[in-house]
C-alpha positions as CSV (number, residue, x, y, z in Angstrom):
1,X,-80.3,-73.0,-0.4
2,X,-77.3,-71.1,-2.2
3,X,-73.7,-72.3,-1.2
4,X,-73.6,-68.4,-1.0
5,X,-73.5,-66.9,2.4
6,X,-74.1,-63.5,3.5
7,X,-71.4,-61.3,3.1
8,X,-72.5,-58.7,5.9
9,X,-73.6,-61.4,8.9
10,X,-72.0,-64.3,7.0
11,X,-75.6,-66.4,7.5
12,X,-77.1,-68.6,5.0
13,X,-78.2,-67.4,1.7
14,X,-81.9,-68.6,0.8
15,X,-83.4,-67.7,-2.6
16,X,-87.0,-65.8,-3.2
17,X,-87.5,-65.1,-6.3
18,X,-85.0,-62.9,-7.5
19,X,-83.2,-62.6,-4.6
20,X,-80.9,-64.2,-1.9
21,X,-82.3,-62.9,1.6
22,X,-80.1,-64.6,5.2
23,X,-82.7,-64.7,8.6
24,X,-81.3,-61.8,9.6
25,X,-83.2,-60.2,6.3
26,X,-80.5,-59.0,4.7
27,X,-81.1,-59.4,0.7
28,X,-79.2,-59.0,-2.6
29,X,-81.3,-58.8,-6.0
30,X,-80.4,-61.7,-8.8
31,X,-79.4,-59.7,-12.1
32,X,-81.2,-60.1,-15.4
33,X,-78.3,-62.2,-16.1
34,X,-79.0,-64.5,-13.0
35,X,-75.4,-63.4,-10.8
36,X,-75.5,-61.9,-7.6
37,X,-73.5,-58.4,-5.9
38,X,-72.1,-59.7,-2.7
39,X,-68.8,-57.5,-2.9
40,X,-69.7,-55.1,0.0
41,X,-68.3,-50.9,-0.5
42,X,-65.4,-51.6,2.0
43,X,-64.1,-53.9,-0.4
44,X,-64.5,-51.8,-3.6
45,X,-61.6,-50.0,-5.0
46,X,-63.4,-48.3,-7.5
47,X,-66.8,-48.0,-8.9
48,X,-66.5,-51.5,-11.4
49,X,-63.3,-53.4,-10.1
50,X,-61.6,-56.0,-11.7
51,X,-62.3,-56.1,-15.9
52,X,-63.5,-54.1,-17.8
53,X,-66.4,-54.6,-20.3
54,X,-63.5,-55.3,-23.4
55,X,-61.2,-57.2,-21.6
56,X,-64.5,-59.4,-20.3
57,X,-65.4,-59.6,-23.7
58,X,-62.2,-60.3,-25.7
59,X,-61.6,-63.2,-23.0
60,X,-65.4,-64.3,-24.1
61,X,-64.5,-64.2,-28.2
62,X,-61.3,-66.1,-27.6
63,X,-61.6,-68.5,-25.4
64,X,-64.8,-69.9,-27.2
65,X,-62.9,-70.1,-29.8
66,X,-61.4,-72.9,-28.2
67,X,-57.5,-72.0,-28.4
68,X,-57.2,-73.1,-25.0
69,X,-59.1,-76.3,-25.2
70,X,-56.1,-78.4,-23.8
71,X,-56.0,-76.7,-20.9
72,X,-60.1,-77.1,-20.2
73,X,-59.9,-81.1,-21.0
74,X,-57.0,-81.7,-18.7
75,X,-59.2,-79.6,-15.8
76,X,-62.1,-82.0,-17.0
77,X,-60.3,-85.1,-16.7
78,X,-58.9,-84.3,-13.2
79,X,-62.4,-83.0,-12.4
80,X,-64.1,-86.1,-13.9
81,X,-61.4,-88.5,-12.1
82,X,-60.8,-87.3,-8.6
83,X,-63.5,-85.3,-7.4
84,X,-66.3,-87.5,-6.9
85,X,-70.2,-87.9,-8.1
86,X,-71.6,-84.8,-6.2
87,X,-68.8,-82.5,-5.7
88,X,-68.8,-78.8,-4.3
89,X,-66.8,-77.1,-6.8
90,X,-65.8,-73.0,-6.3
91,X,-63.9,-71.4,-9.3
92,X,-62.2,-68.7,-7.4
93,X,-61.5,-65.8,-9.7
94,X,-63.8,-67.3,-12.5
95,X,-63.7,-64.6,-15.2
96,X,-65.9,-65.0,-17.8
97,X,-66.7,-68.6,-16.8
98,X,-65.2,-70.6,-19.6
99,X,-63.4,-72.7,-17.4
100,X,-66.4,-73.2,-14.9
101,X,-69.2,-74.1,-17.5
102,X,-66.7,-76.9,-19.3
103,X,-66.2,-78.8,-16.1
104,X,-70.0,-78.6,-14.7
105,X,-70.9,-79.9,-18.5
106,X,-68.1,-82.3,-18.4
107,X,-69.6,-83.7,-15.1
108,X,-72.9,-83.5,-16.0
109,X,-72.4,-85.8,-19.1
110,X,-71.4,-88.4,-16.6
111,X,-73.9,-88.6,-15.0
112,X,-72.6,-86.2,-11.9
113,X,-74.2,-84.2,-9.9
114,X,-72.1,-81.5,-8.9
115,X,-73.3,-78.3,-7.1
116,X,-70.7,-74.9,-8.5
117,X,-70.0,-71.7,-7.8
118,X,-67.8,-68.7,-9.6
119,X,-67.0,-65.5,-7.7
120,X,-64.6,-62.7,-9.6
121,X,-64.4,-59.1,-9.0
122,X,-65.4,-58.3,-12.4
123,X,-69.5,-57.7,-13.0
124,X,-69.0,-58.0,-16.7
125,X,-67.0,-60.6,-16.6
126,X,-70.1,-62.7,-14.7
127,X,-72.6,-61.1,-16.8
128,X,-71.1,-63.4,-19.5
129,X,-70.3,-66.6,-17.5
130,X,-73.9,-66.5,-15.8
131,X,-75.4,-66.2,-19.6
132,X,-72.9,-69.2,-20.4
133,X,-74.2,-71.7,-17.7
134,X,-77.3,-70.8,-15.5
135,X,-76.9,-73.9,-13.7
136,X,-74.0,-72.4,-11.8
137,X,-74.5,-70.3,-9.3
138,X,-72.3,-67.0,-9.7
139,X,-71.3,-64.4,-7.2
140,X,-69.4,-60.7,-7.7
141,X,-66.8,-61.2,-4.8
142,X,-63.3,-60.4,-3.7
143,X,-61.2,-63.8,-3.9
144,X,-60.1,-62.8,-0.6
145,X,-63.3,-62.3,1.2
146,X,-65.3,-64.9,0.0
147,X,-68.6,-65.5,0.9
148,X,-69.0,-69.1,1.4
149,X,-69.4,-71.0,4.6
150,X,-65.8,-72.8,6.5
151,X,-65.5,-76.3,5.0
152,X,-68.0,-76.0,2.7
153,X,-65.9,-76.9,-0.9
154,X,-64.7,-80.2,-2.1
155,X,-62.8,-78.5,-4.6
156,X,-61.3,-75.3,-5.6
157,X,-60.0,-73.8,-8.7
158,X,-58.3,-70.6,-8.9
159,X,-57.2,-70.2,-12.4
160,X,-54.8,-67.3,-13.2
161,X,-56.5,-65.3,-10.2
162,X,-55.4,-63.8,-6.8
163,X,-53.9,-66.7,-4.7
164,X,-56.2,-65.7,-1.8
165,X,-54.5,-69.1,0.7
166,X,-55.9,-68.1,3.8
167,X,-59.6,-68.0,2.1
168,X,-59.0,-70.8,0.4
169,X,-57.8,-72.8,3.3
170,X,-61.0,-71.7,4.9
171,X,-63.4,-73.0,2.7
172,X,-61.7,-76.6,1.7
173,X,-63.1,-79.3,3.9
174,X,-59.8,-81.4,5.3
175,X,-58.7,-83.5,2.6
176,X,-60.5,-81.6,-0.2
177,X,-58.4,-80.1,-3.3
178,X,-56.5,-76.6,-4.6
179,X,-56.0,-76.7,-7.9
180,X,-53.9,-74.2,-9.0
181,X,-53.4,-72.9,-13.3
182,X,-50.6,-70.5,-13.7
183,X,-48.5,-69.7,-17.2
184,X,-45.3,-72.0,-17.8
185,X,-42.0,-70.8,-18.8
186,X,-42.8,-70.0,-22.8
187,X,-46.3,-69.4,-22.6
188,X,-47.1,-67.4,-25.2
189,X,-43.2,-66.6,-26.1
190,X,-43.9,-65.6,-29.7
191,X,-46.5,-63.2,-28.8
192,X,-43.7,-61.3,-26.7
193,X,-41.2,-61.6,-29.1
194,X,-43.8,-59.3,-31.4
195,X,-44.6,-56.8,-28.1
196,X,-41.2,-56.6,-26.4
197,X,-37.2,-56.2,-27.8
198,X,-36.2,-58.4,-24.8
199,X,-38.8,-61.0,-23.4
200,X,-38.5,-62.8,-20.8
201,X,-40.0,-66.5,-19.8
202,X,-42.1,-67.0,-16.9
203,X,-40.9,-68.1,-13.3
204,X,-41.3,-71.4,-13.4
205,X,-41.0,-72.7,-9.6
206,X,-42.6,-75.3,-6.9
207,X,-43.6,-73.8,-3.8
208,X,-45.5,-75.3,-0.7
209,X,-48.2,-73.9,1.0
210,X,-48.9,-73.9,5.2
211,X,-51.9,-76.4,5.4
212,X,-51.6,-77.8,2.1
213,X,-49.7,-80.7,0.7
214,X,-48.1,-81.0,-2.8
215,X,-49.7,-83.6,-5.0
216,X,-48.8,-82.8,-8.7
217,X,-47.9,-80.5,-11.1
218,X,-49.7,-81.7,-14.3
219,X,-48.0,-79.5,-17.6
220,X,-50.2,-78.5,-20.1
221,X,-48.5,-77.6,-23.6
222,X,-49.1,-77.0,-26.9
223,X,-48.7,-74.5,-30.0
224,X,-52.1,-72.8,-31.7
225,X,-52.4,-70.6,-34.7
226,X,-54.4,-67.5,-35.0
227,X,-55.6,-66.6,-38.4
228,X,-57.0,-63.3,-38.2
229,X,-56.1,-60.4,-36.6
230,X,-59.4,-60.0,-34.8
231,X,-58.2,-63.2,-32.6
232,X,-54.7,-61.5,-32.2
233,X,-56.1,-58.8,-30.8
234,X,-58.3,-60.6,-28.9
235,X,-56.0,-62.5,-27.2
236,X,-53.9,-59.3,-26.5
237,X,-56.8,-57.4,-24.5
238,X,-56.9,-60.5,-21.9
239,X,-53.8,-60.2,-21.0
240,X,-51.7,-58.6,-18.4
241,X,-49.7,-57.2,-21.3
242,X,-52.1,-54.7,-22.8
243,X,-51.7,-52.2,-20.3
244,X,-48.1,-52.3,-20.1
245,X,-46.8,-52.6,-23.6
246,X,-44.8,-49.7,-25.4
247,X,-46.4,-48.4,-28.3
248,X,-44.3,-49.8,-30.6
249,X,-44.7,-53.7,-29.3
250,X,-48.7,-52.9,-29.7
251,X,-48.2,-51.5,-33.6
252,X,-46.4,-54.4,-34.6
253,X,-48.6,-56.5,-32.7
254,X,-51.9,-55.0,-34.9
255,X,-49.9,-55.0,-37.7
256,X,-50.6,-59.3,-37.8
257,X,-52.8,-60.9,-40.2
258,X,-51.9,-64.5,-37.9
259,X,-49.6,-65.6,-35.2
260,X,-48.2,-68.4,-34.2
261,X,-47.6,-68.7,-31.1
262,X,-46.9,-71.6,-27.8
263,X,-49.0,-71.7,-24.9
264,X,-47.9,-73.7,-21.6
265,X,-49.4,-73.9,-18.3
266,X,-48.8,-75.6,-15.2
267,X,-51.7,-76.7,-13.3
268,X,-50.4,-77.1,-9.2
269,X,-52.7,-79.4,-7.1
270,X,-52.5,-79.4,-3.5
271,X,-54.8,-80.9,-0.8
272,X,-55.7,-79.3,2.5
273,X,-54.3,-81.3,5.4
């Protein structure tokens, strides 16, 4: 049985072959790559929401180039210390699944047994995370319709993704954990300095959620070094900032043979009451 539900009926998901089918027959074909469609038309804005095949892909070259390895072992290490030996796990917003394969094979070399799921808007995004890990099962959803039955998750991740609370609310079982990655104050501060004339740092700030209590906020920081422009450019495409830069911020920017730059994240965890 898939810990996908049927986004039209909202029944169980069972799968034949290559494809998920509910009793009331409704079915949605497995792609080569092994993800699912479940983002029904009402919920399309366009004709391929969310990223695009080179932003999907630059995430893909830089992340597994492990600049943002920090930030995966300290999800590992919570993963590995508070969520149990067979955890439901949903990665909310997944992307290219970097973040999603680490902490299945991070439980999985302990001798877990955990049972995962990634949904993201983005179809090429999850043609790369379900090529990644085919272990995990992988769904093109809207954070904010999720197909997945109430109470179903032990844990959920939603990692520089729509904060979608009333979803994620839904699916938690009582006393099961958020676990919340967004950019600190300085994160990525030299890279700005190259785009903009007058950066600014991130909003750094604690704020509660109805049905959720505060546990932690668990920093995450470090410096990396880039050495070719390739991975400059890389990291540029991924971000929010390459469709808003001026001309000028994105010449300078190409004009790099390395950078050297801080990254910081905060990583707010909250459990459902």
């Amino acid at each position: 049985m898939s810990l996908f539900c049927c986004p039209v009926c909202g029944g169980p998901l069972r799968r034949e072959e290559q494809v998920l089918r509910c009793p009331k027959r409704h079915s949605y074909d497995l792609s080569r790559e092994g993800y699912v469609y479940l983002l029904p038309p009402n919920q399309r804005h366009s004709s391929a929401p969310g990223d695009d095949k080179g932003m999907a892909a630059a995430r893909r070259d830089f992340l597994s180039k492990e600049y943002y390895l920090s930030l995966l072992n300290t999800l590992c290490s919570w993963f590995l210390s508070d969520s149990g030996d067979s955890p439901v796990i949903l990665d909310a917003g997944c992307g290219e699944g970097y973040y999603t394969a680490g902490i299945y094979q991070a439980l999985m070399s302990q001798g877990r047994h955990p049972r995962m799921a990634g949904t993201d808007i983005s179809k090429f995004s999850l043609r790369i995370a379900a090529k990644r890990e085919h272990s995990i099962e992988f769904a093109v959803a809207s954070s904010y319709h999720l197909p997945l039955a109430d109470q179903s998750v032990d844990a959920l991740l939603n990692c520089f993704s729509p904060l979608a609370l009333e979803e994620f609310h839904r699916l938690l079982r009582p006393g099961g954990s958020f676990l919340y990655v967004v950019p600190g104050a300085n994160h990525l501060w030299e890279l700005k300095q190259v785009l903009y004339d007058h950066p600014y740092p991130n909003e750094e700030r604690e704020t509660p959620y109805d049905g959720f209590t505060y546990q932690t906020i668990v920093p995450v920081d470090g410096v990396i070094t880039l050495e070719r422009q390739s991975d400059i450019h890389a990291l540029f495409q991924m971000t929010p900032y390459y469709w808003k830069t001026p001309k000028a911020g994105a010449e300078r920017l190409a004009a790099l043979e390395h950078l050297t730059t801080q990254i910081s994240f905060r990583i707010h965890i909250f459990q459902k009451r």
